[in-house]
N, C-alpha and C positions, 0 to 999 in steps of 0.2 A: 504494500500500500504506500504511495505516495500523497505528501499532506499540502494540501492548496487553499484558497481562500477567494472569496468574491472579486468581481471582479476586475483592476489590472492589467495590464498591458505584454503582452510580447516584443520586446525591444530591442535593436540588434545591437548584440553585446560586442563585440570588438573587443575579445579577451584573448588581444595581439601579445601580452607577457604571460600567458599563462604557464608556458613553460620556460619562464625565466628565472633561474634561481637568485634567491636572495642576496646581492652583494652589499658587504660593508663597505661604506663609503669614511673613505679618512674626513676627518673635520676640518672645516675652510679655518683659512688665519682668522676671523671673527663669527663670533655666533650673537644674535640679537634675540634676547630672552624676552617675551611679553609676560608683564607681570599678571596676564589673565589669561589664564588656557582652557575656562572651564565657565558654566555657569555660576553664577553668585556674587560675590562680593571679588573685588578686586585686589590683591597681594600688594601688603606694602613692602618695597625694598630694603633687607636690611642687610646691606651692602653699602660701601660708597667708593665714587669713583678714587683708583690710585690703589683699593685692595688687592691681595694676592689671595687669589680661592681656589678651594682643590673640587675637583671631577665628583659629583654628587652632593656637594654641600649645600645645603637650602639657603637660597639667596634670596627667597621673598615669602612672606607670611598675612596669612587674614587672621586680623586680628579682630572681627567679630561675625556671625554671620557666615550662611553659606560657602564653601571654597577649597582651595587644594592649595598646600604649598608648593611651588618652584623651584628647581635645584637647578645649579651650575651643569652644563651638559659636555662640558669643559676643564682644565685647568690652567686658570694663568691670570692676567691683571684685567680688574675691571679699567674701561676706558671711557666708559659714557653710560647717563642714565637719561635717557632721553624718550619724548611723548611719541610714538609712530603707529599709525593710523594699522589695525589688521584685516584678517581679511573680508571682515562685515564693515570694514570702513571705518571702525568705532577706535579714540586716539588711547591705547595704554603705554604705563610707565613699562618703558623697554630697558632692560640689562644689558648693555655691550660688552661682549668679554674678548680677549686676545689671547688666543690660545698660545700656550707657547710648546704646544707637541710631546708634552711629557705625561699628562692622563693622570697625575699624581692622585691617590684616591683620598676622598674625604674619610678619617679615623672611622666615623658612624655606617661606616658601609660594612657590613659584618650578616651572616646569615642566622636568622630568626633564633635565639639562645635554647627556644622550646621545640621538642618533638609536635608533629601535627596533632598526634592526638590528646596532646597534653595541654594546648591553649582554648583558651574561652574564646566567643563570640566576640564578646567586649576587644578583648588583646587583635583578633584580626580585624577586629574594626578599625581599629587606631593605627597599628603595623600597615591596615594599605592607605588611612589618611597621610599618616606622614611620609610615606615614599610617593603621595604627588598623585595618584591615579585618578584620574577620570575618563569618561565614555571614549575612546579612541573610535568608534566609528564614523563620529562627526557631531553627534549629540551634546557628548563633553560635560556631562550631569556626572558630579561627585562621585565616584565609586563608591566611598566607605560610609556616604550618606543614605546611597542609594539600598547598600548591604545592611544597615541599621536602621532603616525604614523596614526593611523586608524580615528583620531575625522574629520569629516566633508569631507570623501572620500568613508567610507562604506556604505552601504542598507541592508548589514546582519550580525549579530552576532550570533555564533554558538557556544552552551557550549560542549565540546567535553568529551563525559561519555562512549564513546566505549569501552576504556578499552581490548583492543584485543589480547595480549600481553596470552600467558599457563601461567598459576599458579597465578597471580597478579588479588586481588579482594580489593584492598584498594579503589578505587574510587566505586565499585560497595556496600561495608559499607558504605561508605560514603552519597550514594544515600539512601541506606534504612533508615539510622540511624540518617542524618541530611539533609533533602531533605531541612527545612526549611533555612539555610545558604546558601544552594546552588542555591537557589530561589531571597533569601536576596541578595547573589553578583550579583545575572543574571541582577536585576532590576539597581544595583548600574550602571555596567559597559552599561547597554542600557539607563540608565540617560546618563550618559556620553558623549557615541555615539549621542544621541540625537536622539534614534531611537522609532518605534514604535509599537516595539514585538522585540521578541527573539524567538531562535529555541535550544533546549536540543536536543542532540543526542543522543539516546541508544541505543545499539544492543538487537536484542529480544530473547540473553538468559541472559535478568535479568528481567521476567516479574515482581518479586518484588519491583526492582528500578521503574520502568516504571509507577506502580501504586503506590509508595510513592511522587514519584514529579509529577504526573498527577494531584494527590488528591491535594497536597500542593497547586499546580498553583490553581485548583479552589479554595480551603478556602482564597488563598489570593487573588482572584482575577485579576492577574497581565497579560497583553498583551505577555503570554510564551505560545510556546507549545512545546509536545514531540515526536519529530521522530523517529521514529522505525528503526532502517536497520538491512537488514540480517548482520547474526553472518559469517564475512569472516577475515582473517587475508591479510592484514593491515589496518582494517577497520580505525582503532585510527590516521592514518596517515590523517596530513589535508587537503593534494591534494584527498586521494579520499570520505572524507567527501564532500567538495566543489561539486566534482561531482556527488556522488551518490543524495543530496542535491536539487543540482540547477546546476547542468546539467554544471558547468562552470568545463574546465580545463584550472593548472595555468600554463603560458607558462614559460619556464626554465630561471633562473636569474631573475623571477618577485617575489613576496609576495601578501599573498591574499588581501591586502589591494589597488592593484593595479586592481583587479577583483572584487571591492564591496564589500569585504568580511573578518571577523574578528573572528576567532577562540582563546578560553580560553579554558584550560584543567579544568578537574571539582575540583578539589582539589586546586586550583590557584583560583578559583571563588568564591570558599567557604572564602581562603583566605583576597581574599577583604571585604568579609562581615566581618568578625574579626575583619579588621583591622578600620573600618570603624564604627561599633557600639561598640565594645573593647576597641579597640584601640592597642592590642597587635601586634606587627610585627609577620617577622614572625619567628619562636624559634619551632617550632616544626610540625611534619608530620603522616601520615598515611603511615604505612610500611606493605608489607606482609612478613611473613617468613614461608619459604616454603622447601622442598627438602625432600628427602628419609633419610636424616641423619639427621634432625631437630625430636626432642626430640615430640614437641608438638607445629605442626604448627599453627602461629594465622596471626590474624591482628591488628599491632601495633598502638598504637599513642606515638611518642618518640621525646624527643630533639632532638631540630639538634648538630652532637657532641658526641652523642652516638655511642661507637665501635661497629662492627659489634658481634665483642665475648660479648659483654655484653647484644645485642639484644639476639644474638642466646641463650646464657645462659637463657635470661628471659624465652624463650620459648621451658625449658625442655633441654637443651642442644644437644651436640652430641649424636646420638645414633649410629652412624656407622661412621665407619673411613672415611671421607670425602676426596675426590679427586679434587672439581671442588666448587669453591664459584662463587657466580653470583650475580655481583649487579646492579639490575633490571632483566628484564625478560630472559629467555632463548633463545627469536629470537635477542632483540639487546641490550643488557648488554653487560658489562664488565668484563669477570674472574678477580681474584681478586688472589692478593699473599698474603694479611696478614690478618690476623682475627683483626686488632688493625686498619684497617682503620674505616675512621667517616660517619656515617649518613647524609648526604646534602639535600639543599633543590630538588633536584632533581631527590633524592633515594626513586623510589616507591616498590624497593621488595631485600628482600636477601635471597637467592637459593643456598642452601647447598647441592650437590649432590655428592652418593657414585661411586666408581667404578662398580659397577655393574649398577646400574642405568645410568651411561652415556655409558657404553659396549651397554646397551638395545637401545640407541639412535646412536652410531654414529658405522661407519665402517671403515678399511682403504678407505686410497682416490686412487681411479681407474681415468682410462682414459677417459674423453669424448668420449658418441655413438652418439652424436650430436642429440639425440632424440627430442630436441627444448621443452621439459618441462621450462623448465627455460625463454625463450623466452615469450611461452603460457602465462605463470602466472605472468610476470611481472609487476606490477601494474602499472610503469612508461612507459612501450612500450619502452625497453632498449632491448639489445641483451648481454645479463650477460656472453651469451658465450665465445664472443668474449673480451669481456671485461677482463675476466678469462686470455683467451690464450693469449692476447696482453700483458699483466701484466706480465706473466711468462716470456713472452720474451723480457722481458723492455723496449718492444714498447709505449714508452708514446705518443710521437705523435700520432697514430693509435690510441691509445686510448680515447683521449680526442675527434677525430672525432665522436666517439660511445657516446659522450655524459653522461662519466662519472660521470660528477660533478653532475648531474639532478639524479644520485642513490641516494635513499632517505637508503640504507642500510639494508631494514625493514628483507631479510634472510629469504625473500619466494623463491629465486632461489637455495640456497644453501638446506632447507628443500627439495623441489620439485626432487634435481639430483639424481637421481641412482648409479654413480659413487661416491658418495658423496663429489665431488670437494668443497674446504673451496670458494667459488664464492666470498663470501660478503669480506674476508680479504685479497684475492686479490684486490677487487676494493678499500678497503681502504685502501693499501699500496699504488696505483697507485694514487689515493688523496692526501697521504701524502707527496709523490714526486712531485706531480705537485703543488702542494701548495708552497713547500718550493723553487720551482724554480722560481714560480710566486713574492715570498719575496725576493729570491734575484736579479731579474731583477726591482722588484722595489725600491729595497736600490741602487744596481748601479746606477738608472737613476738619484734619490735625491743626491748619491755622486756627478755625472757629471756637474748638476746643481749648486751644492755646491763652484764646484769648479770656 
């Protein structure tokens, strides 16, 4: 049985690295650390320029409120603390360090002093707050908040290795290549839970992952198995894992932890294992680079802090005059304006594409024939159409009735239209409006209070 979910799209994947094994990529003479890699609250530096810092030393801290701390991904002298804009445009305090090629490791880097089955909930809560983790698939929501929302409310843990995303095969090397770490976190974070299995999700076009971590589960023995689901886009999304799953959908403004249920993305799971028999935070990622103007498409392992010019350089450089950078995948990345932005814990692919390669993909944008493709394929049961024309017409009210906020953005409505209306950046414009209306009715009310 293979496990699927409503409706969704078939996308052509262009999984050009799928057989490209993981290289480590030596670290550029500078790495530019953003003191936010995550949701919540922003990491204050406690660093200053002209210090000497070694390879994993925490360089930035929240000091109230949501968040992850930051570690040097490097060793050598800070040189600048400077404001630089990432890759949602938003300006944080950025770390500049100078490497100086010697990797000196910070004293705290040391592998976990307790056997697995000898620590509490509590201790691996705290063990993966402090080594830095968060959602590495793009998501970027806290790990060890995410893990301590879910201790003693879930009945399922799900490692999420779909990976559904054209061009993006970093989690899919990951499964070939280190099926053992990703086994190694599955157990850590189901000690945890306190639960008594886990479930691995794959889509079934990577039979070769499928039987590196099938084989792994037997040789170690461990209470995991591997679900199969068909290959649909947005399979990676963890509302319709849940469902395709075990049948639950999560009702809007809940978390799956409110449904039984705890999803870790697979590159975050490997992470715990790291951090946990290592002891390194976390300092570095699995990247694809990909696009029609990439010199020599691979799949990276690289600091976090690494420019995107220095990734793409590693991998052969330009070979065409690029039009379009993307960081992350082509359905819900971020175009990018400068080649000098940084690598985050959240950057799973950088997609360099020519103009002729995006001529091949997009068209001008036409009128709605209201064909309801869009509608069909929505994997939330939204009506994107409307949501479209209400936006245009800064109907926000009407909009918000449509249940905007429940778009999970994933850019199967905007694929799916014929007119090739931009769907998805209309409804995140209408987000971004009602977001900010929602902050300032709730700074009025804390004034009125105030007063």
């Amino acid at each position: 049985m293979k496990y699927t979910f409503k409706g969704g799209a078939h996308v052509r994947e262009y999984k050009n690295t799928a057989g490209c094994e993981i290289e480590k990529m030596p670290a550029p003479q500078k790495v530019y650390i953003p003191m936010s890699q995550h949701i919540g609250a922003h990491c204050k530096p406690i660093v200053a320029v002209g210090d000497e810092i070694t390879y994993g030393q925490t360089i930035g801290v929240v000091e109230t409120g949501l968040g992850c701390p930051v570690h040097a991904s490097v060793s050598g002298k800070v040189v600048g603390i400077e404001p630089i804009k990432n890759a949602q445009g938003v300006v944080i305090q950025t770390v500049i360090i100078e490497n100086d090629g010697k990797y000196t490791p910070c004293p705290d880097i040391k592998p976990y002093p307790k056997k697995l089955e000898d620590t509490t909930s509590d201790e691996l809560v705290e063990m993966i707050r402090a080594a830095g983790l968060s959602g590495m698939g793009g998501a970027t929501f806290p790990t060890y908040a995410k893990l301590a929302g879910a201790v003693g409310k879930v009945d399922t843990l799900i490692i999420n290795c779909a990976e559904c995303e054209p061009f993006i095969t970093a989690n899919h090397r990951l499964m070939v290549e280190l099926p053992d770490l990703l086994v190694k976190g599955t157990e850590i974070l189901r000690h945890a839970l306190g639960l008594l299995d886990a479930i691995i999700a794959i889509e079934d076009n990577k039979p070769d992952a499928i039987e590196a971590v099938q084989k792994t589960i037997d040789e170690q023995g461990v209470p995991q198995k591997v679900a199969v689901m068909k290959t649909k886009y947005p399979q990676g999304d963890e509302r319709q894992i849940m469902f395709a799953i075990l049948g639950k959908e999560l009702p809007a403004g809940k978390l799956p932890a409110d449904i039984g249920c705890v999803l870790f993305n697979a590159e975050t799971t490997t992470a715990v294992a790291v951090a946990f028999y290592d002891g390194t935070p976390l300092v570095k990622r699995i990247v694809t680079v990909d696009g029609d103007c990439v010199g020599r498409p691979k799949n990276v392992l690289t600091h976090i802090g690494t420019s995107y010019r220095d990734l793409v350089n590693y991998c052969g450089g330009l070979v065409k005059v690029p039009k379009k950078l993307v960081n992350g995948g082509p359905m819900m990345g971020f175009a990018q304006w400068d080649m000098d932005g940084p690598i985050t814990k959240g950057t799973s692919a950088i997609l360099v594409f020519s103009e002729e390669f995006d001529e091949k993909q997009s068209h001008p944008e036409e009128a709605c024939i209201r064909c309801g493709r869009c509608v069909k394929n929505c994997p939330m049961h939204l009506m994107p159409n409307y949501l479209a024309l209400y936006t245009s017409k800064h109907m926000y009210d009407e909009v918000q009735k449509f249940n905007v906020m429940s778009c999970v953005e994933c850019g199967t409505c905007s694929y799916n239209c014929p007119g090739n209306i931009h769907i998805v950046q209309h409804i995140r414009v209408a987000k971004g409006v009602i977001r900010a209306e929602q902050l300032r009715a709730k700074e009025a009310v804390e004034a009125s209070k105030a007063k």
